[in-house]
PARONU-670067 format. One line per field, with one value per atom (N, C-alpha, C): chain; atom name; x, y, z. Coordinates in Angstrom, 1 decimal. Layout:
! PARONU-670067
cadena <- (A / ...)
atomo <- (CA / ...)
east <- (X / ...)
north <- (Y / ...)
up <- (Z / ...)
***
This chain:
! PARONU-670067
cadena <- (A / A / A / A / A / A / A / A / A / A / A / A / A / A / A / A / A / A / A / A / A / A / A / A / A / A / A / A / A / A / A / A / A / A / A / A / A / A / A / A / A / A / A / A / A / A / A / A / A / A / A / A / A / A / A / A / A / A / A / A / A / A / A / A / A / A / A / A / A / A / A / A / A / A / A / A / A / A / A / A / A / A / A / A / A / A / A / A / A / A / A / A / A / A / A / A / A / A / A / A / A / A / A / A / A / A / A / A / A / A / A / A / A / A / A / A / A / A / A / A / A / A / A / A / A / A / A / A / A / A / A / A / A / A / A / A / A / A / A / A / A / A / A / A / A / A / A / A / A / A / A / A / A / A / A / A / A / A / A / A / A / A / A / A / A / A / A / A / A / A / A / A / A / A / A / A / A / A / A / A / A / A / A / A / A / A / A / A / A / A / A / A / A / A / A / A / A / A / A / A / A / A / A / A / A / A / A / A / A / A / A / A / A / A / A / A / A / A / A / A / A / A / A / A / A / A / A / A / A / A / A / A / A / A / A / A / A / A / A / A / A / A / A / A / A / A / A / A / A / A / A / A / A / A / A / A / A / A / A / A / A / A / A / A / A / A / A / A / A / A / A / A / A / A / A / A / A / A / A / A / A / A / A / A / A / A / A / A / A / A / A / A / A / A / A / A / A / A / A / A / A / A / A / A / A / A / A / A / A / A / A / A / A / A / A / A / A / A / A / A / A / A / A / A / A / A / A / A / A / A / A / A / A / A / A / A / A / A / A / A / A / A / A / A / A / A / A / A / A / A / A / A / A / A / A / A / A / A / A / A / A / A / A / A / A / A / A / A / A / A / A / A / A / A / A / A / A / A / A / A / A / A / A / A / A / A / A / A / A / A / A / A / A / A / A / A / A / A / A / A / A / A / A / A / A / A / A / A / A / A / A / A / A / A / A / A / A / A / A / A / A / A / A / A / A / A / A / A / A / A / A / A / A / A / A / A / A / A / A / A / A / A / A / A / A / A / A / A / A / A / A / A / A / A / A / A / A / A / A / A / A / A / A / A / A / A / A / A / A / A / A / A / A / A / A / A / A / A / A / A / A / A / A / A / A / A / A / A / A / A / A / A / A / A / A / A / A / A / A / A / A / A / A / A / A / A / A / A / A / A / A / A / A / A / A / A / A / A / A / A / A / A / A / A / A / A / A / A / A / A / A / A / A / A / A / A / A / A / A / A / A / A / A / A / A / A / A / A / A / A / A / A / A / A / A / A / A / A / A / A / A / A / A / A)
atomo <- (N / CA / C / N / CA / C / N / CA / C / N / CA / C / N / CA / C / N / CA / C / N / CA / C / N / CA / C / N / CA / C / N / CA / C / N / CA / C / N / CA / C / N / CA / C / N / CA / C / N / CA / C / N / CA / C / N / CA / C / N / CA / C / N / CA / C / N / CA / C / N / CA / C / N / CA / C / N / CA / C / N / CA / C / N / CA / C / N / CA / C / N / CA / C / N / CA / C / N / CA / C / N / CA / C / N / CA / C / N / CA / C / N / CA / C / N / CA / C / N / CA / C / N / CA / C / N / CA / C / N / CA / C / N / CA / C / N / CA / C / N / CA / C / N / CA / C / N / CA / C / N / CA / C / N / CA / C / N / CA / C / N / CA / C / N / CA / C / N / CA / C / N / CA / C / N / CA / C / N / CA / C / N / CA / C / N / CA / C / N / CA / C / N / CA / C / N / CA / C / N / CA / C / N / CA / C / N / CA / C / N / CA / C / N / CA / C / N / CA / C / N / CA / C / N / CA / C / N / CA / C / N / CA / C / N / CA / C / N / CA / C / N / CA / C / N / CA / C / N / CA / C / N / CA / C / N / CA / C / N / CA / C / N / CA / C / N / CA / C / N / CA / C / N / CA / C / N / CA / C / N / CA / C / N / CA / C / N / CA / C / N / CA / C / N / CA / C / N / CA / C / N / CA / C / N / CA / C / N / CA / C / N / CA / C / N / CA / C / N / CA / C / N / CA / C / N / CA / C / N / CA / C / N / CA / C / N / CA / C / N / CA / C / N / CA / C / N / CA / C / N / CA / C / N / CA / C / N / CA / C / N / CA / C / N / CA / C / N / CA / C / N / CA / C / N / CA / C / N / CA / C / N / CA / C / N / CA / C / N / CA / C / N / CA / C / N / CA / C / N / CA / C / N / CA / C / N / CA / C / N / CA / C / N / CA / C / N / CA / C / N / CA / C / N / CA / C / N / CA / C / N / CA / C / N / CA / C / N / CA / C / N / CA / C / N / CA / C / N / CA / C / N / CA / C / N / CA / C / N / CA / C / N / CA / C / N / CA / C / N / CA / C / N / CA / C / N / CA / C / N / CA / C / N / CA / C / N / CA / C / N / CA / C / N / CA / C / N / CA / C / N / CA / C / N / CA / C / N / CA / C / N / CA / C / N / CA / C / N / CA / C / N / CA / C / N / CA / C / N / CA / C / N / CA / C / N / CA / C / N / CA / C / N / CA / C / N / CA / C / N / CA / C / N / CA / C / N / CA / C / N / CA / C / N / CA / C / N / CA / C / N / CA / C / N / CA / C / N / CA / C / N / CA / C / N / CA / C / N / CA / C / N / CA / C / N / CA / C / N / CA / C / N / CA / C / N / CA / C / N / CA / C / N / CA / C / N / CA / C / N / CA / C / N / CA / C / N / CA / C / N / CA / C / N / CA / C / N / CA / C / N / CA / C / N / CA / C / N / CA / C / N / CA / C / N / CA / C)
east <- (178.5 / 179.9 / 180.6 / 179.9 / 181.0 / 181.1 / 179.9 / 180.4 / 181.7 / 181.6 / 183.0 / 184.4 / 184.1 / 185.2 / 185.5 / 184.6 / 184.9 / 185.7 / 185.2 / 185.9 / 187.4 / 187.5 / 189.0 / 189.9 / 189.6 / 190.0 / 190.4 / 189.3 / 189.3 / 190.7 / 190.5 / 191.5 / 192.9 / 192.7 / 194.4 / 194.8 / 194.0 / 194.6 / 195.1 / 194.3 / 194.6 / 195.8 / 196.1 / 197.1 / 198.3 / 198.2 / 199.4 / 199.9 / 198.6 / 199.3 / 199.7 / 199.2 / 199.6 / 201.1 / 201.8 / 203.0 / 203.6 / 203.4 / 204.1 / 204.4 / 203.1 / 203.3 / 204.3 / 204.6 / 205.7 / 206.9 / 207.2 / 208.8 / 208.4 / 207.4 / 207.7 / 207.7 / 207.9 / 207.9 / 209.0 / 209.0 / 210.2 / 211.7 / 211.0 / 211.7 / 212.9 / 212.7 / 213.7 / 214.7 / 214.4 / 214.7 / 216.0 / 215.3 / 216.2 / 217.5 / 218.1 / 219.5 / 220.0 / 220.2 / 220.3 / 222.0 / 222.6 / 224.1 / 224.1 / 223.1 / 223.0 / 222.5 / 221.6 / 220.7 / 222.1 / 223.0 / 223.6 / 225.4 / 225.4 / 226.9 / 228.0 / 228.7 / 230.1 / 230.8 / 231.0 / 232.1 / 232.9 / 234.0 / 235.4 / 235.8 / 236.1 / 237.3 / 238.5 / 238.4 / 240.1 / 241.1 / 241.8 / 243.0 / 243.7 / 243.5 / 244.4 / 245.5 / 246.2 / 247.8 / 247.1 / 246.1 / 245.1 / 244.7 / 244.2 / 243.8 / 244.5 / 245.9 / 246.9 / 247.8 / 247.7 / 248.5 / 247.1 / 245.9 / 245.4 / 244.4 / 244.5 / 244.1 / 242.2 / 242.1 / 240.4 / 240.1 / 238.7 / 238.1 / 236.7 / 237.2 / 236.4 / 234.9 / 233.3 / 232.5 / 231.7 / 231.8 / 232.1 / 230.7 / 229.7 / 228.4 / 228.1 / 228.6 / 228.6 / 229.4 / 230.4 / 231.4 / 230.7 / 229.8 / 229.1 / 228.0 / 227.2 / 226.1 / 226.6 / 228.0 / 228.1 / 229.2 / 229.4 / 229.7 / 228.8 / 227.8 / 226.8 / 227.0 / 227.9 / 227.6 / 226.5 / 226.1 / 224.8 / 225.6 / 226.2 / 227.3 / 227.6 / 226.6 / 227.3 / 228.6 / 229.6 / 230.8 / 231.8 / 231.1 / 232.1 / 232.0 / 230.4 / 230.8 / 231.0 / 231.0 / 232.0 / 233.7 / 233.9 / 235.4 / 235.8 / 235.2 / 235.5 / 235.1 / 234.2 / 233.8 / 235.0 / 236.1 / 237.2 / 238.1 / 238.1 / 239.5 / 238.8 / 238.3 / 238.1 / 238.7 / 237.7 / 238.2 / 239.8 / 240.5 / 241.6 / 242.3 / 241.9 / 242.3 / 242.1 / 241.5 / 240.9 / 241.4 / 242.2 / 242.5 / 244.1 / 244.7 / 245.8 / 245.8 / 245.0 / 245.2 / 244.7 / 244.0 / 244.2 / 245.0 / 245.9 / 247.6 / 248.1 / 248.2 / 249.1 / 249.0 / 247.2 / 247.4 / 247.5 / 247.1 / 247.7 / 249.4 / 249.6 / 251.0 / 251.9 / 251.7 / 251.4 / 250.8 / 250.0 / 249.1 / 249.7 / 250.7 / 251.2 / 252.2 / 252.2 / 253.3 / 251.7 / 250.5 / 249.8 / 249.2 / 249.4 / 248.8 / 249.5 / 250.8 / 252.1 / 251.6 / 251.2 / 251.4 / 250.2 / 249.4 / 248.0 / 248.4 / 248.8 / 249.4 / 249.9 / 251.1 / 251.9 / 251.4 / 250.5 / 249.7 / 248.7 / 247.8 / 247.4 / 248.0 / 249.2 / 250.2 / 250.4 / 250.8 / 250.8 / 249.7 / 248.2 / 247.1 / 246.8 / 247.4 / 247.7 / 248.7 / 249.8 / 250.9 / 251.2 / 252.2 / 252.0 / 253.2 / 254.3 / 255.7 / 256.0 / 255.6 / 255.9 / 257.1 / 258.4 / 259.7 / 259.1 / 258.7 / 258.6 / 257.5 / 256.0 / 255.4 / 256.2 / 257.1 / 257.5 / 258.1 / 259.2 / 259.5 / 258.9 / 257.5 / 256.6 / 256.5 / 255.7 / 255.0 / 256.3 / 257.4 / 258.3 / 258.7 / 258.5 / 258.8 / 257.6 / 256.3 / 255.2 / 255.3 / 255.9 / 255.8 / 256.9 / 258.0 / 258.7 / 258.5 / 257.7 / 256.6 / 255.9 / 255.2 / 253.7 / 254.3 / 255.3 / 255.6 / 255.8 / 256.1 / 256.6 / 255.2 / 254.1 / 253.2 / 252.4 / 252.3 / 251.4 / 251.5 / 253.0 / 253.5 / 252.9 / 252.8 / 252.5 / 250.9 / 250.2 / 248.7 / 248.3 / 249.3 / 249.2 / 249.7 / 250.6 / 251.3 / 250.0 / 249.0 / 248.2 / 246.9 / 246.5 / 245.9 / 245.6 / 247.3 / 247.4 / 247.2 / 247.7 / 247.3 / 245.8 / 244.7 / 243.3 / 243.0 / 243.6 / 243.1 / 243.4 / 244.6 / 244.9 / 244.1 / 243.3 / 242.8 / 241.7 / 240.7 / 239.9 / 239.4 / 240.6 / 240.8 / 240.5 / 241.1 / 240.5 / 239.6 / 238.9 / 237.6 / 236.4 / 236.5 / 235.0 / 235.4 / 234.0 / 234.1 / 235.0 / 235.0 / 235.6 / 235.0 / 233.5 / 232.6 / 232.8 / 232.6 / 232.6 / 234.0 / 235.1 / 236.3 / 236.6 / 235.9 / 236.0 / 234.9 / 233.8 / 232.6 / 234.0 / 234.7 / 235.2 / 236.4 / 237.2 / 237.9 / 238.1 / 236.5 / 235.9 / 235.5 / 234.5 / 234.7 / 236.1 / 237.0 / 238.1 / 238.7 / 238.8 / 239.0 / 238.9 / 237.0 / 236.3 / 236.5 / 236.5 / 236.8 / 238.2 / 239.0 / 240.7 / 240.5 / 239.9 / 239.7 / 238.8 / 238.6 / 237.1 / 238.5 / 239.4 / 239.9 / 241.0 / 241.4 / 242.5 / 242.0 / 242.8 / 242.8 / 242.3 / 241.6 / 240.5 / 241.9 / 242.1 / 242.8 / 242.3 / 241.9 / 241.1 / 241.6 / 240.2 / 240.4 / 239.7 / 240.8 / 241.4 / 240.1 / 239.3 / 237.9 / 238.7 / 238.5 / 239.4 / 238.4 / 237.4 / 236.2 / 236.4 / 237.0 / 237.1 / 238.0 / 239.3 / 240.4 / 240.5 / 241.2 / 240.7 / 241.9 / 241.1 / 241.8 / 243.0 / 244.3 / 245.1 / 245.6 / 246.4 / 246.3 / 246.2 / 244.4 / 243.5 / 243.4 / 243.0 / 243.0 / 244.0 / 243.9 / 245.4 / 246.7 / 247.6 / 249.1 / 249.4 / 250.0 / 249.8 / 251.3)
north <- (-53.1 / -52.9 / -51.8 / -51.0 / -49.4 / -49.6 / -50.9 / -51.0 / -51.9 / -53.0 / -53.5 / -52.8 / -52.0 / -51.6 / -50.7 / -49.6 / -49.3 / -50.3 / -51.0 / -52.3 / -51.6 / -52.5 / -52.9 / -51.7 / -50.3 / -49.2 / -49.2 / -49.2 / -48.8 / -50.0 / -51.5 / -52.5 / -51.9 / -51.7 / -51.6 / -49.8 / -49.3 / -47.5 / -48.2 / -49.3 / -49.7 / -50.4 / -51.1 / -52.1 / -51.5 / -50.3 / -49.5 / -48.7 / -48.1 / -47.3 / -48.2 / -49.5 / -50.4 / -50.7 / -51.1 / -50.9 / -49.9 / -48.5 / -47.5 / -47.2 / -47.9 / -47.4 / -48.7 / -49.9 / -50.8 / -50.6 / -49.2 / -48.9 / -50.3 / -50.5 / -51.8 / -50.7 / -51.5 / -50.9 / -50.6 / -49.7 / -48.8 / -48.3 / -48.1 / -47.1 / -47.8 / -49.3 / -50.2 / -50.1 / -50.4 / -51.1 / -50.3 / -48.6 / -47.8 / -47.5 / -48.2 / -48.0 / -49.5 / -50.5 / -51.7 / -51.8 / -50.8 / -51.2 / -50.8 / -50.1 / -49.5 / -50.7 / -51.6 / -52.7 / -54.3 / -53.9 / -55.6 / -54.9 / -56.0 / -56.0 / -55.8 / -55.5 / -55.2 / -55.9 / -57.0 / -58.3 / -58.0 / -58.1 / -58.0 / -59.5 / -58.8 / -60.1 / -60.2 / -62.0 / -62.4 / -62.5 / -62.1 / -61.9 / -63.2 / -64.0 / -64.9 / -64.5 / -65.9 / -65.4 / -65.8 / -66.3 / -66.8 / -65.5 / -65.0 / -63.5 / -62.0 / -62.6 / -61.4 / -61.4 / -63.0 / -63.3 / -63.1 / -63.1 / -62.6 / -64.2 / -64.6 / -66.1 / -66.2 / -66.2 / -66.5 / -66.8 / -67.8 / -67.8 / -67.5 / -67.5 / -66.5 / -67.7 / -67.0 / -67.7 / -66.7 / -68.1 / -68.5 / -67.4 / -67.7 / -67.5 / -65.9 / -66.0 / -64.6 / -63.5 / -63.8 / -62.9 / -62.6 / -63.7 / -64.1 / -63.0 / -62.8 / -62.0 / -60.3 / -60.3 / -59.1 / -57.8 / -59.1 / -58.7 / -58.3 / -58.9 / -58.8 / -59.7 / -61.0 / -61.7 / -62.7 / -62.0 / -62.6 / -63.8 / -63.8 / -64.2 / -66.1 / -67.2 / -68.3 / -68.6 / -68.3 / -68.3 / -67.7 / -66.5 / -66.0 / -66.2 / -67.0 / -67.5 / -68.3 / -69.4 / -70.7 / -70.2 / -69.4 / -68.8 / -68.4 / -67.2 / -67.2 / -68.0 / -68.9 / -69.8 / -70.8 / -70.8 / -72.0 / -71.0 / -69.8 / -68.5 / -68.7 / -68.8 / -68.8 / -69.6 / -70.7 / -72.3 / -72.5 / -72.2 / -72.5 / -71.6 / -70.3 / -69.8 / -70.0 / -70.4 / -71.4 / -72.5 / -73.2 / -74.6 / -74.1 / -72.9 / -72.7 / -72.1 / -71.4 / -70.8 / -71.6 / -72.8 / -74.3 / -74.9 / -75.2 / -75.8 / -74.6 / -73.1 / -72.5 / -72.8 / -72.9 / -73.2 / -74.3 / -75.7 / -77.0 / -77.0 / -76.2 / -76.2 / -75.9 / -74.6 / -74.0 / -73.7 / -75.0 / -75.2 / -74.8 / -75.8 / -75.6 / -74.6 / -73.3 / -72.2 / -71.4 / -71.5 / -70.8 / -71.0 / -72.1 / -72.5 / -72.0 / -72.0 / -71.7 / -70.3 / -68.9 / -68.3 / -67.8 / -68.2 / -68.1 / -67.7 / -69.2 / -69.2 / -67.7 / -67.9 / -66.4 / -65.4 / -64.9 / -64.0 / -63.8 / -64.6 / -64.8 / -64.8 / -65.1 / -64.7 / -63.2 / -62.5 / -61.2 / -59.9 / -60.7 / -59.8 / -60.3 / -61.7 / -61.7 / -61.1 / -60.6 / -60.4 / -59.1 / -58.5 / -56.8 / -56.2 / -57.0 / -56.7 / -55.8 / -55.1 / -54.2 / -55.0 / -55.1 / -55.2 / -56.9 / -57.7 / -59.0 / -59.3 / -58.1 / -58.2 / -57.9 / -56.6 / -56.0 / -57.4 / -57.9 / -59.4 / -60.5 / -60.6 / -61.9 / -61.3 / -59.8 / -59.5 / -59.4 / -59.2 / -59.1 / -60.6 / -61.6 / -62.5 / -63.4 / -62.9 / -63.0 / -62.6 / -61.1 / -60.5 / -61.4 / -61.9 / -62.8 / -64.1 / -64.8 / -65.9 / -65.6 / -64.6 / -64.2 / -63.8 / -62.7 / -61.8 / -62.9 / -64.3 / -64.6 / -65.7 / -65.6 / -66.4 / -65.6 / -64.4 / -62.9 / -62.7 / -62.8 / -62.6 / -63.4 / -64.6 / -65.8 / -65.6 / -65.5 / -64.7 / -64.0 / -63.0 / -61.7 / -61.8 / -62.6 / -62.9 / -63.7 / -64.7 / -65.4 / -64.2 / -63.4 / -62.0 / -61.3 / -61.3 / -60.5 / -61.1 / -63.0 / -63.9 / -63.7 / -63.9 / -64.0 / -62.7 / -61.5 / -60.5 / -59.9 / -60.6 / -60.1 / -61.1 / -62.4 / -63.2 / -62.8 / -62.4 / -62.0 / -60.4 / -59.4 / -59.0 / -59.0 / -60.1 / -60.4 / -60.9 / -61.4 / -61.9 / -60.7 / -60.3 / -59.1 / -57.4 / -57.0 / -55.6 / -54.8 / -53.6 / -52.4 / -52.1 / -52.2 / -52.1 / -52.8 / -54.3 / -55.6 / -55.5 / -55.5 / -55.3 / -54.7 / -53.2 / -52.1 / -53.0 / -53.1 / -53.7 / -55.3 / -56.1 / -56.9 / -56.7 / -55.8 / -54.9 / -54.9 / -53.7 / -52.9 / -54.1 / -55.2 / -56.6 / -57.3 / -57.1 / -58.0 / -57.0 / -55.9 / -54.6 / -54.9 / -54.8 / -54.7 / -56.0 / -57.3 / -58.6 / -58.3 / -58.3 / -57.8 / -57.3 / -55.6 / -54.9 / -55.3 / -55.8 / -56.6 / -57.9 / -58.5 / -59.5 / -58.3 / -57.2 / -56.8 / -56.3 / -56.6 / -56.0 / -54.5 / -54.5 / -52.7 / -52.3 / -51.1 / -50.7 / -49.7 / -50.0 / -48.3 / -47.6 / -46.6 / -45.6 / -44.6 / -43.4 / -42.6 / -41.4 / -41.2 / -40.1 / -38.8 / -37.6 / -36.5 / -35.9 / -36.1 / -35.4 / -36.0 / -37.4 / -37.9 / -37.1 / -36.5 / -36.6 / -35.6 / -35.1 / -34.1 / -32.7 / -31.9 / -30.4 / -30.4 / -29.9 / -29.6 / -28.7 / -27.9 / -26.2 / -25.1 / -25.9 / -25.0 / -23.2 / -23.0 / -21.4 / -20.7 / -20.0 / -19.0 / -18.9 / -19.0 / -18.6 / -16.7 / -16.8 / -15.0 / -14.5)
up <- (-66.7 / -67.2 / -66.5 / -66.4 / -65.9 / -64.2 / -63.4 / -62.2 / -62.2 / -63.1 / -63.1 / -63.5 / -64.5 / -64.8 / -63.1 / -62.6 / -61.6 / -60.4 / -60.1 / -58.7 / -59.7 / -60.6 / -61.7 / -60.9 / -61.3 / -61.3 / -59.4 / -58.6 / -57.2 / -56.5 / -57.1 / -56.9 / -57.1 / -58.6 / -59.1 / -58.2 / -57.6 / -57.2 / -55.6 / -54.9 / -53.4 / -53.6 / -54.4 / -55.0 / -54.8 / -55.6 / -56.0 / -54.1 / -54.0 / -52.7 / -52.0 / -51.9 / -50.5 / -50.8 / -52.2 / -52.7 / -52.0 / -52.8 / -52.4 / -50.6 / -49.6 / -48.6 / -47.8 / -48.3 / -48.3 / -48.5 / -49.9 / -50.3 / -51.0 / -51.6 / -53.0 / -54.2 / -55.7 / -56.7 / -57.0 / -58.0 / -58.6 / -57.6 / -57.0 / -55.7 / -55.1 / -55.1 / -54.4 / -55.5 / -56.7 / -57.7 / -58.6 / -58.8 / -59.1 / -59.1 / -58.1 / -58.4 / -57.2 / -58.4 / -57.7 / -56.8 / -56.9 / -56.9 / -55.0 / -54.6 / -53.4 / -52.5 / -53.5 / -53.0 / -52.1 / -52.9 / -53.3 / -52.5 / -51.8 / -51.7 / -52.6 / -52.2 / -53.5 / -53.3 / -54.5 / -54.5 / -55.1 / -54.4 / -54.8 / -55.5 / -56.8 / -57.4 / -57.1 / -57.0 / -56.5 / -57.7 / -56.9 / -58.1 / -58.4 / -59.5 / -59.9 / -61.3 / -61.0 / -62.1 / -63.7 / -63.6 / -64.8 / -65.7 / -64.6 / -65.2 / -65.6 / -64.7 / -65.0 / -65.9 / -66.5 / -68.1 / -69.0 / -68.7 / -69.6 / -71.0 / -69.7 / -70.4 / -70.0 / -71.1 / -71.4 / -72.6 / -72.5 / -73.9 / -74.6 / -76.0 / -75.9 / -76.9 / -76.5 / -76.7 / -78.2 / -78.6 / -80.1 / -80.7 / -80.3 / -80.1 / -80.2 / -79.1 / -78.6 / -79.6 / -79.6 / -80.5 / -82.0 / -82.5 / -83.7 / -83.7 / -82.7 / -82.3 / -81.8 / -81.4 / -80.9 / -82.5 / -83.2 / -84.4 / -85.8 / -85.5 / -86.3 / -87.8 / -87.4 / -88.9 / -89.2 / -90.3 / -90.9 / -92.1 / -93.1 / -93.9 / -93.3 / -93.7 / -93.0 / -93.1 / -94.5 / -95.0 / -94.0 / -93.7 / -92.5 / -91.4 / -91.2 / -89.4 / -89.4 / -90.4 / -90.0 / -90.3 / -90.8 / -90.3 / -89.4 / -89.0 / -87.4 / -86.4 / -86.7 / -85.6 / -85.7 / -87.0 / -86.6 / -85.9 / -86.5 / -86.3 / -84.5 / -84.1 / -82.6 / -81.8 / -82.7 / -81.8 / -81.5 / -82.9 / -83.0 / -81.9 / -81.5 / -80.8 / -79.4 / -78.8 / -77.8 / -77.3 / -78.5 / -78.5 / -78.0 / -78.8 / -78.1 / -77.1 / -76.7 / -74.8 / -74.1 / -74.4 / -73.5 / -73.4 / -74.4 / -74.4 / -73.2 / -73.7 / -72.9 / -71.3 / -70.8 / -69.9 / -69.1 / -70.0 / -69.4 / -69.1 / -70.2 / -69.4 / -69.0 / -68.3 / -67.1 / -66.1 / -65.8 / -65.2 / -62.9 / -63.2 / -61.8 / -61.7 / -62.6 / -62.2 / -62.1 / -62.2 / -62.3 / -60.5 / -60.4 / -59.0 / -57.8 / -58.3 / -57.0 / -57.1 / -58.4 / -58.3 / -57.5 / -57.6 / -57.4 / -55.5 / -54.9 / -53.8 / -52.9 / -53.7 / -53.5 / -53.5 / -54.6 / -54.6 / -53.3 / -53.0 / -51.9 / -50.2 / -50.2 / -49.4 / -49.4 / -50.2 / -50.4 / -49.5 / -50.0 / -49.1 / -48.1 / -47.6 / -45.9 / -45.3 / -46.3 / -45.2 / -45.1 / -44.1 / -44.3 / -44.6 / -44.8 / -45.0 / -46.3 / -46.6 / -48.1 / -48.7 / -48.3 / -49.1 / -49.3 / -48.7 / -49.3 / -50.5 / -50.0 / -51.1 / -52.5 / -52.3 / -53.3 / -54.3 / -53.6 / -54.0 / -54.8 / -53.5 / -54.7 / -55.7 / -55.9 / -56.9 / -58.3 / -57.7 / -59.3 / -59.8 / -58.3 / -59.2 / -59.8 / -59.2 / -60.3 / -61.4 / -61.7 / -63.1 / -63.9 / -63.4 / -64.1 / -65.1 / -64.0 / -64.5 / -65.4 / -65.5 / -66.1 / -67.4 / -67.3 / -68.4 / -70.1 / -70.0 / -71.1 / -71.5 / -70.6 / -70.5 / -71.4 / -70.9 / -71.3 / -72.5 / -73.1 / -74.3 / -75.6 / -75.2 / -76.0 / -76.2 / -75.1 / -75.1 / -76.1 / -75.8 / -76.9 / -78.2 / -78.4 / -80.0 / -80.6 / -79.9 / -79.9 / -80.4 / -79.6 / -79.7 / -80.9 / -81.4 / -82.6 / -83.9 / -84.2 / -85.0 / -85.5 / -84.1 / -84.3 / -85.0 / -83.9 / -85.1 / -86.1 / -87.2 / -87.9 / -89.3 / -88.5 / -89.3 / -89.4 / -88.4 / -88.4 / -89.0 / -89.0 / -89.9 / -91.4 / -91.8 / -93.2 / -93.7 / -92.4 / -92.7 / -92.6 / -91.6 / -91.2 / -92.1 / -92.3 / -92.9 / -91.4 / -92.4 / -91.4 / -90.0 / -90.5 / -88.7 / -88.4 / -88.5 / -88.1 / -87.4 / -87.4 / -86.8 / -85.8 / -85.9 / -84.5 / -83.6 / -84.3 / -83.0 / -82.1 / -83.3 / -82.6 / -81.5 / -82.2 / -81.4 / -80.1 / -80.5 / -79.1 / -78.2 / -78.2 / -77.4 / -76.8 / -77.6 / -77.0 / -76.1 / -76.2 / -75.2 / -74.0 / -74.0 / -73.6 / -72.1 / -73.0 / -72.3 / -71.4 / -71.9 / -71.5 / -69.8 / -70.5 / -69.5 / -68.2 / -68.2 / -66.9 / -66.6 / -66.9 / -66.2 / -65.4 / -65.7 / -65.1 / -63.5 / -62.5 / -61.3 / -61.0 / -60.6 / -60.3 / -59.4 / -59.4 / -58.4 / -57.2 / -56.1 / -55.4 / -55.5 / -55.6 / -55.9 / -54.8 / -54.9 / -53.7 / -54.0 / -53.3 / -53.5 / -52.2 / -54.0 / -53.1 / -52.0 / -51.9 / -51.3 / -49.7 / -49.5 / -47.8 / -47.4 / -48.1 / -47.4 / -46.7 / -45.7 / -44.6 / -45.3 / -45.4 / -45.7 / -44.6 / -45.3 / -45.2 / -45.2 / -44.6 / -45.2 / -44.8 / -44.6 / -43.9 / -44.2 / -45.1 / -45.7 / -46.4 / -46.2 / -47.1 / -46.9 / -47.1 / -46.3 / -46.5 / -45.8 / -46.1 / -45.3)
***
């Protein structure tokens, strides 16, 4: 028995170093963001009105309702909500596509004063699209509201925030550490 357990022991120590002397293990793994490409999201007019939906399921589990009475409420206060930002976008289906377009036109072209142009008359399009979104927004949560406790609300809250914020356009960001000193020392 104590020669087997020995092999066991002598196995799993050659195992491990032959890992370690690969860069296998932990070591790769630790900080996966260094490992993987950085994908950039494309920017659509879908996402800059702010149109998503939301999964029923999920929201149920990230709220913590135990209560069947209240998840078949919110599971309709959802749907219903769902059911209208699918209308909004059937129909505006093809100002979403033109804008989509133009947008895309934009990060091919280099003209500043024309981008300046598309982009306001994107904001034009979008702004009364965005509105209806958000009037839609404020319905769910003021229903939902009456349905969930006080936690239950901030945790929902904090989710729809949460969701919002991940559809909006990242903007680069300027790291003061590249930029070349200026200056250069004291004035005197």
């Amino acid at each position: 028995m104590k020669k087997i357990l020995l092999i066991v022991i002598l196995f799993l120590t050659f195992n491990i170093a032959a890992q370690r002397s690969r860069g296998g293990g932990r070591q790769q793994s630790q900080n996966p963001e260094l490992n993987q490409t950085k994908e950039v999201k494309k920017l659509t007019a879908k996402d800059i009105a702010g149109i998503f939906y939301y999964d029923v399921d999920k929201v149920i589990k990230k709220v913590k309702l135990k209560d069947d009475d209240k998840q078949y409420t919110v599971t309709k206060a959802l749907r219903n909500y769902n059911f209208k930002i699918k209308e909004i976008l059937f129909l505006n289906a093809t100002k979403f596509s033109d804008l989509d377009l133009l947008m895309n036109s934009i990060s091919k072209g280099k003209d500043n004063e024309n981008s300046r142009n598309i982009r306001e008359k994107v904001r034009k399009v979008i702004r009364p699209i965005k509105d209806s979104v958000h009037k839609n927004e404020k319905e769910l949560n003021e229903i939902l509201k009456g349905i969930l406790s006080e936690k239950q609300d901030k945790k929902w809250l904090k989710y729809q925030k949460n969701i919002i914020e991940s559809l909006q356009p990242k903007r680069p960001q300027n790291n003061n550490s590249e930029r070349p000193n200026r200056g250069g020392g004291r004035r005197q």
